[in-house]
N, C-alpha and C positions, 0 to 999 in steps of 0.2 A: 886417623879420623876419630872424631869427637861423636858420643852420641846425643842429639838435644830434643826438647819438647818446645816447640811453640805454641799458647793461645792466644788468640786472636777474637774479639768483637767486631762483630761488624753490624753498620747503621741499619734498625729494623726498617725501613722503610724502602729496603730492595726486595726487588721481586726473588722468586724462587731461581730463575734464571739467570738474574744477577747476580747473584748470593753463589752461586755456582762458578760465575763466569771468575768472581773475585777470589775464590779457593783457588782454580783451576793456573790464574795468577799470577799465582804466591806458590804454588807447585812446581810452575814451569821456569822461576826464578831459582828454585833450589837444584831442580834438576840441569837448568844453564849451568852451573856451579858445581856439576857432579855430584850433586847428594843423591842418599841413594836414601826414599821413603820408606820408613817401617810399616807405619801403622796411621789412619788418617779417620778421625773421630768425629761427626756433624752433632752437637749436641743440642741443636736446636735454638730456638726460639727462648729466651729465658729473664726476668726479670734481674735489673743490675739494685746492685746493693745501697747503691745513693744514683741519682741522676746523672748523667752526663751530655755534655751538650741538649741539655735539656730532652734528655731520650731517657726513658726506664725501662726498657728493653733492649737486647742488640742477640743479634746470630753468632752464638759460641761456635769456636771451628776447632778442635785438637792437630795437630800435623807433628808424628814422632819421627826425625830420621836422623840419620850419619852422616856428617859432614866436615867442611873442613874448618877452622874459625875465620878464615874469612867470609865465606858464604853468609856467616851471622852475621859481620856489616849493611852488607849488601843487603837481606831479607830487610831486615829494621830499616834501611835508608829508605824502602819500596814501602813500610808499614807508615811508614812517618807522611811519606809524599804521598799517599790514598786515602783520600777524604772518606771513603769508604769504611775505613778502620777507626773503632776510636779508641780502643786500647789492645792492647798485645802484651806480651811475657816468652820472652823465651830464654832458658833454662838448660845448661850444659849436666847431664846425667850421669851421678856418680854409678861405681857399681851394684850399691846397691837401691838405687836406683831403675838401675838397667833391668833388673832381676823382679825389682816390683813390675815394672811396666809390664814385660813378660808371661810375669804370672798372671797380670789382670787383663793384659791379650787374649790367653788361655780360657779364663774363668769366663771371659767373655763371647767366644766363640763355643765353646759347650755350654752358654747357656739360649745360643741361640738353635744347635740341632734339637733341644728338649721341644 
């Protein structure tokens, strides 16, 4: 098992429940697939760097998990076929890689007990 990061945009113009329903997804796509999720990041609402489909904004989504290299067909086949999406990246994790993410898991969770 491989470990990867996906991001994913998705069209500002869904509700908060949609926006949810369409993570929830693209989770239940990885996990059909046996992946097993590390770490799942909602970055919000955020301005895109030139326009797209005539949108300057889209709903950034993180999703870090292990899996197998097929499951990454499969996710992308399901990213390409949802109008929902209108761009994605996903990224097979070197080690040291693995070791950044990790640590910025870390730094991220102690800075949310402060």
């Amino acid at each position: 098992m491989n470990q990867y990061e996906t991001v994913f945009i998705l069209t500002p113009v869904l509700s908060d429940v949609q926006m949810k329903e369409a993570v929830e997804k693209f989770k239940g796509i990885l996990a059909a697939e046996g992946a097993e999720i590390i770490n799942e990041e909602n970055w919000g609402l955020k301005k895109l760097a030139y326009p797209i489909e005539k949108k300057s904004t889209g709903f950034y989504q993180l999703i870090e998990f292990k899996a197998e290299p097929t499951a990454i067909a499969k996710l992308e086949l399901n990213y390409r076929r949802d109008e929902r999406v209108i761009r994605y990246l996903t990224t097979k994790l070197d080690k040291y890689a693995v070791e950044y993410a990790a640590k910025r898991r870390s730094l991220k969770s102690t800075k949310k007990e402060d």
